[in-house]
C-alpha positions, -999 to 999 in steps of 0.1 A, spaced: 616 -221 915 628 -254 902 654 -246 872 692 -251 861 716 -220 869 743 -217 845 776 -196 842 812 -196 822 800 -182 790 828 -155 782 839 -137 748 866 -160 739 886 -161 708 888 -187 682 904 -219 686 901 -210 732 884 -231 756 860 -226 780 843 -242 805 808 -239 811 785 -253 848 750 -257 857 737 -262 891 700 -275 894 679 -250 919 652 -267 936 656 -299 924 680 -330 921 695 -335 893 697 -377 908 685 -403 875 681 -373 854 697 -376 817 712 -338 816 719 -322 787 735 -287 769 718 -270 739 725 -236 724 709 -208 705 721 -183 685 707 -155 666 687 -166 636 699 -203 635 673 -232 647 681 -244 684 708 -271 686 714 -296 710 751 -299 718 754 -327 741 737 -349 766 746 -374 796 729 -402 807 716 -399 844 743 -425 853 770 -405 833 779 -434 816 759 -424 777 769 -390 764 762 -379 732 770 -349 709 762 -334 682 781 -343 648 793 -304 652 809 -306 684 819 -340 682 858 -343 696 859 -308 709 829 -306 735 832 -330 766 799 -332 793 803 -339 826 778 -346 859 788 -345 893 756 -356 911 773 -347 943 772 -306 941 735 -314 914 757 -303 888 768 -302 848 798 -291 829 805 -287 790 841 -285 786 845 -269 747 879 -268 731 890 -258 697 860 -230 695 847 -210 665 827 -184 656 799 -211 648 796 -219 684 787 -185 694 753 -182 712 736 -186 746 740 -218 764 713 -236 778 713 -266 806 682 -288 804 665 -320 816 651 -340 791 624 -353 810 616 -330 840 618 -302 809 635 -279 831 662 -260 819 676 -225 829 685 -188 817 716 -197 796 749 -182 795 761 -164 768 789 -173 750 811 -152 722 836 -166 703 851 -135 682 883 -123 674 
């Protein structure tokens, strides 16, 4: 089954870090753009960040901006979304996607609660 796998997603409290992976199943995740977005109960999916298949584009959204950092190591066909300064607003399940294969995975929960 071709999808992402991800893990990391914790209950953290506010203003902790966490650091989330993906690893593409199946699949290589070579001159893919790869990307993060998250859902949480009630609120419309967001995208949080994406990178480039080269790495070298990465965007964000404006609420994550400065405080969520996306990395690709094409070597192990995986993703990483480094979040600092977290809030209760960044609560939800975390998805790794593919923009263009549309493949994406389970999600990983993530709480951030005090």
């Amino acid at each position: 089954q071709l999808q992402f796998v991800e893990s990391g997603g914790l209950l953290v409290q506010p203003g902790g870090s966490l650091k989330l992976s993906c690893v593409a199943s199946g699949f290589t995740v070579d001159y893919l753009a790869v990307g993060w977005f998250r859902q949480a109960p009630g609120k419309e999916r967001e995208g949080v960040a994406c990178a480039s298949y080269s790495g070298g584009i990465r965007s964000y959204a404006d609420s994550v901006r400065g405080r969520f950092t996306i990395a690709r190591d094409d070597s192990t066909e995986a993703a990483y979304l480094q979040m600092h300064d977290l809030t209760p607003a960044d609560t939800g399940v975390y998805f790794c996607y593919s923009p263009s294969r549309g493949l994406r995975g389970q999600g990983t929960q993530v709480t951030v609660s005090a």
